[in-house]
C-alpha positions in Angstrom: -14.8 -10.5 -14.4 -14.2 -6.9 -13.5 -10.4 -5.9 -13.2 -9.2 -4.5 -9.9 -8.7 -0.7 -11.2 -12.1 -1.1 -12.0 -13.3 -2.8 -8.7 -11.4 0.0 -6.9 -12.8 2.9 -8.4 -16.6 1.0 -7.7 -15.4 0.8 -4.0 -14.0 4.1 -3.8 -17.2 5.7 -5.1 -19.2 3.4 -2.7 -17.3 4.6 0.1 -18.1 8.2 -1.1 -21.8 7.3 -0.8 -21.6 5.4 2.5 -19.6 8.3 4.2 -21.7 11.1 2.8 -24.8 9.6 4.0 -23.1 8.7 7.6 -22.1 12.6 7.5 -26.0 13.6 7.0 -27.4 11.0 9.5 -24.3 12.1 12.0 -25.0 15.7 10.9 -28.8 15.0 12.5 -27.6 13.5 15.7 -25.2 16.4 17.0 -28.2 19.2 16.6 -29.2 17.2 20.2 -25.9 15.6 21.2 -22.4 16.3 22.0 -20.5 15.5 19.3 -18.0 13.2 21.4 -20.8 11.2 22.5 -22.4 10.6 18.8 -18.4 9.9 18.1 -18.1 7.7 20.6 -21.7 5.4 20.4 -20.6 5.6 16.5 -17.0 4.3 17.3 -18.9 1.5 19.7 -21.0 0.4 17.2 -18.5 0.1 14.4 -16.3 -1.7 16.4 -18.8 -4.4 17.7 -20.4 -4.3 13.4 -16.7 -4.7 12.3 -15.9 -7.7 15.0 -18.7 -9.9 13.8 -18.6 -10.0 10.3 -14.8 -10.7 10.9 -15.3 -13.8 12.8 -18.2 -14.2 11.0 -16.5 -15.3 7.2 -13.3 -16.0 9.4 -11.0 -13.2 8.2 -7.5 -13.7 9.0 -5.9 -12.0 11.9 -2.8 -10.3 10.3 0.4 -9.0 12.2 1.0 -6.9 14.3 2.6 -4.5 12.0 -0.9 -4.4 10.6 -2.8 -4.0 13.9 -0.4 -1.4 14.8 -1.3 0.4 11.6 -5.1 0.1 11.7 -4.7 1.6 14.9 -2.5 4.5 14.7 -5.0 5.4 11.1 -8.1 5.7 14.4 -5.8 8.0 16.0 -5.8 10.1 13.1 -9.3 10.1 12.1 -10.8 11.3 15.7 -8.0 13.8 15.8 -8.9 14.7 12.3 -12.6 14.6 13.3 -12.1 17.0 16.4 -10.5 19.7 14.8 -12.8 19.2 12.2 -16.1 20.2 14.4 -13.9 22.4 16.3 -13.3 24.3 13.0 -16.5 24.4 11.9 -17.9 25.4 15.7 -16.2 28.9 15.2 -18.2 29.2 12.3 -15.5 29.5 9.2 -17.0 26.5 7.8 -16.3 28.3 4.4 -12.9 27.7 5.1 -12.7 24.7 7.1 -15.1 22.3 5.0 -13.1 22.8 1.7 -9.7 23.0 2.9 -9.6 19.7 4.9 -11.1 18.1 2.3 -8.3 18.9 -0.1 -5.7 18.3 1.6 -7.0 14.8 2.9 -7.4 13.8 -0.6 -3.6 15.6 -1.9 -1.5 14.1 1.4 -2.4 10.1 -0.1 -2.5 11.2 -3.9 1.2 12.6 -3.7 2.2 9.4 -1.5 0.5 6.8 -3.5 2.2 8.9 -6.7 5.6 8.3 -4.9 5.0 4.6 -4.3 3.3 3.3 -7.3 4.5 6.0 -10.1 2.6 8.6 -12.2 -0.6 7.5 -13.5 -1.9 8.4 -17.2 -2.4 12.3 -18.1 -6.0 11.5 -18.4 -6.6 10.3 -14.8 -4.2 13.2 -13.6 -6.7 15.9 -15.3 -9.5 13.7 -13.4 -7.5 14.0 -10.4 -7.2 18.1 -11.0 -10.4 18.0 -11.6 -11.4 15.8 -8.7 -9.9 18.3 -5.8 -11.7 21.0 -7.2 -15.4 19.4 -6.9 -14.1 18.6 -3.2 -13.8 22.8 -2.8 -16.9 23.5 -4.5 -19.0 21.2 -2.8 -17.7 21.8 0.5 -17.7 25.6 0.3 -21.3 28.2 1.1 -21.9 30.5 -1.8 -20.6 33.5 0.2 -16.9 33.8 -0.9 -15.0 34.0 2.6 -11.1 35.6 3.1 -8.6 33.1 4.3 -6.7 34.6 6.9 -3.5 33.3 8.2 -5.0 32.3 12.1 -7.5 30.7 10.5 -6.1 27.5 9.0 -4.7 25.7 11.9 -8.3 23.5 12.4 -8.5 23.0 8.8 -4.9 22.1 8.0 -4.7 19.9 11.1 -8.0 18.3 10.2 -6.5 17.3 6.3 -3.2 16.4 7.4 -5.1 13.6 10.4 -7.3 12.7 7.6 -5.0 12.3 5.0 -2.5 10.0 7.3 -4.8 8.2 8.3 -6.2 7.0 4.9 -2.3 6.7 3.9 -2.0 4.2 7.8 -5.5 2.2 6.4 -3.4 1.5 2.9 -0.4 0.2 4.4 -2.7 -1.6 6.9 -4.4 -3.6 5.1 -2.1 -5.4 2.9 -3.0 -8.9 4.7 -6.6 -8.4 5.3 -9.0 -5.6 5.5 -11.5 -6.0 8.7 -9.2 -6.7 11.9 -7.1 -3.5 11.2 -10.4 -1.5 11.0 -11.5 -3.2 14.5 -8.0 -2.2 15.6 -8.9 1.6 14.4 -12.2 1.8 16.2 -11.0 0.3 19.1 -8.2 3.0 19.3 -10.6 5.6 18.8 -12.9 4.2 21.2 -9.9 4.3 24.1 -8.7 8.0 22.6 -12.0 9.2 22.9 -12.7 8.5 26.7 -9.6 9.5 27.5 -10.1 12.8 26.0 -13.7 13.2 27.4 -12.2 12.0 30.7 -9.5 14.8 31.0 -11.7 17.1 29.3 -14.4 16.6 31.0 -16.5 17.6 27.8 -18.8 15.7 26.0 -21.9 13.5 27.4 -23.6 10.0 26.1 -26.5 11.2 23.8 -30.1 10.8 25.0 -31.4 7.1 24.8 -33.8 8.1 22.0 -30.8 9.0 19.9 -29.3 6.1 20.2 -30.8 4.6 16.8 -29.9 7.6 14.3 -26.4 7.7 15.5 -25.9 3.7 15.4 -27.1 4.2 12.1 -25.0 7.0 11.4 -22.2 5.1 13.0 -23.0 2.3 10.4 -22.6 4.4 7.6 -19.2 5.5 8.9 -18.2 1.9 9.0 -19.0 0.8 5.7 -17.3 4.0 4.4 -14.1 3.3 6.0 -14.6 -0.9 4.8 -15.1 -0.2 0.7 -12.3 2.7 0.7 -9.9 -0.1 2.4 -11.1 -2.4 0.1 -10.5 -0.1 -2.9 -6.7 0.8 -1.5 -6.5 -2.7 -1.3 -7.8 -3.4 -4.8 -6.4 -0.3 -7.0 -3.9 2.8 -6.6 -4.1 4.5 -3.6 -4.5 7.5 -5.0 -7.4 6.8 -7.1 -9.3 5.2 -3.8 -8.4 8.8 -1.5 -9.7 10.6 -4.0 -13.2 9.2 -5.1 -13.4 8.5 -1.5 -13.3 11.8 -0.7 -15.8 13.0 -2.8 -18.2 12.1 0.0 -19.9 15.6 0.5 -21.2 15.1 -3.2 -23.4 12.8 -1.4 -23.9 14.8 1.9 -25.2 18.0 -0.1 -27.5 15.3 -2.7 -29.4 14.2 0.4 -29.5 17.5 1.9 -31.2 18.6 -1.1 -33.4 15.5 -1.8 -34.3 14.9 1.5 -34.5 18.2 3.6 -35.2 20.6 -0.1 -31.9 22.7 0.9 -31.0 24.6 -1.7 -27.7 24.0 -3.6 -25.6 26.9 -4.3 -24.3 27.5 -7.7 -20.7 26.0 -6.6 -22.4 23.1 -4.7 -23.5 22.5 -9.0 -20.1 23.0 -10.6 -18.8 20.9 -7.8 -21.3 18.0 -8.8 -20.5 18.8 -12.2 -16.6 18.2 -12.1 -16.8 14.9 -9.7 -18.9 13.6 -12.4 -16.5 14.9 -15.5 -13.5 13.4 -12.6 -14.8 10.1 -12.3 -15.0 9.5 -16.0 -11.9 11.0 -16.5 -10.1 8.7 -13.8 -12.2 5.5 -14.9 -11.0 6.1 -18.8 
């Protein structure tokens, strides 16, 4: 039987997979949509995903400490998600890609350090190593200055992102699917709310619909195996391989659409793969 540091790592990198593939399918849907509406049909459909596989192998309803958790962590991941695509509308994506990723993976490494103690030297040099392939694989291949004005939609988007994979941790301690319904359903009221006072953002064309269910799917089973690998393992170790999702993102890009990967994109894959067995050892 495989011991739970090793199931969490297996979880974490499946959640890498999952997410990087609903980025590329969600990345498809916006060229024709507004991205609140993909967000929101995505939201809708992991919510309704999440609620039947709950009831359907009976998962426990936890309390409402729990609930209150999973929902505060949706909060966090469509505010992270908005400045995020408002970021990368303004076109620093050289800046804004990398720099959130980072910081959502540092925020839960440094609290997970503080709760459950310093891991082995080995895994910290993974860890090192880990933050730097989630720069390189974010960033273009033209260098870009980082100017102070120009880190607020980054910064915000990390710190969201990183809360709200620490909120999914201590969520999750007494089961792992009704405090993800509780997080979509939050983001599902946040969202309509904000599209309602904004009065941006429209419901996508009906012929949409599929790619951004599916993307939406994708998103769902991301945020499901990196609960399930907090729950398992450290919480660092799960934030961490979790975020490695744009390994997969730029993998399918290249596979699939024949986009060329820039030399960092390479020495990105290269140190999530030297990472992984560095954290795994």
């Amino acid at each position: 039987m495989l011991n739970s540091e090793l199931l969490a790592i297996m979880y974490g990198l499946a959640s890498a997979a999952t997410w990087g593939t609903g980025d590329f399918s969600g990345g498809f849907a916006t060229k024709t949509s507004s991205v609140s509406g993909v967000l929101l049909i995505g939201f809708i459909t992991g919510a309704i995903l999440l609620s039947i596989v709950a009831l359907w192998v009976g998962s426990p309803v936890p309390d409402m400490y729990s609930l209150m958790m999973g929902a505060a962590s949706g909060i966090g991941g469509v505010l992270g998600l908005g400045a995020l695509y408002m970021g990368l509308a303004r076109r620093r994506m050289g800046i804004v890609a990398p720099l959130a990723g980072v910081i959502s993976a540092m925020l839960p490494v440094l609290f997970g350090m503080f709760l459950e103690g310093l891991p082995s030297t080995t895994q910290i040099t993974g860890f090192a190593l880990a933050l730097a392939a989630i720069w390189f694989l974010s960033a273009p291949e033209k260098s870009q200055k980082i100017q102070l004005k120009q880190l607020g939609y980054p910064v915000t988007a990390g710190v969201c992102f990183g809360l709200s994979f620490i909120l999914v941790d201590q969520a999750v301690e007494q089961g792992i699917l009704w405090p993800l319904v509780a997080a979509r359903c939050m983001g599902i009221a946040l969202l309509l709310i904000l599209m309602f006072v904004f009065r941006k953002g429209a419901l996508p064309q009906r012929n949409n619909y599929p790619l951004i269910c599916l993307a939406g799917i994708f998103e769902t089973a991301g945020n499901t195996f990196y609960a399930l690998a907090a729950y398992t393992g450290r919480l660092d170790i799960a934030a961490l391989l979790s975020s490695m999702y744009p390994a997969t993102t730029v993998m399918l890009a290249w596979i699939i659409l024949k986009e060329h990967l820039s030399r960092k994109q390479w020495v990105g894959v290269l140190a999530a793969l030297t990472a992984l067995a560095l954290i795994a050892a």
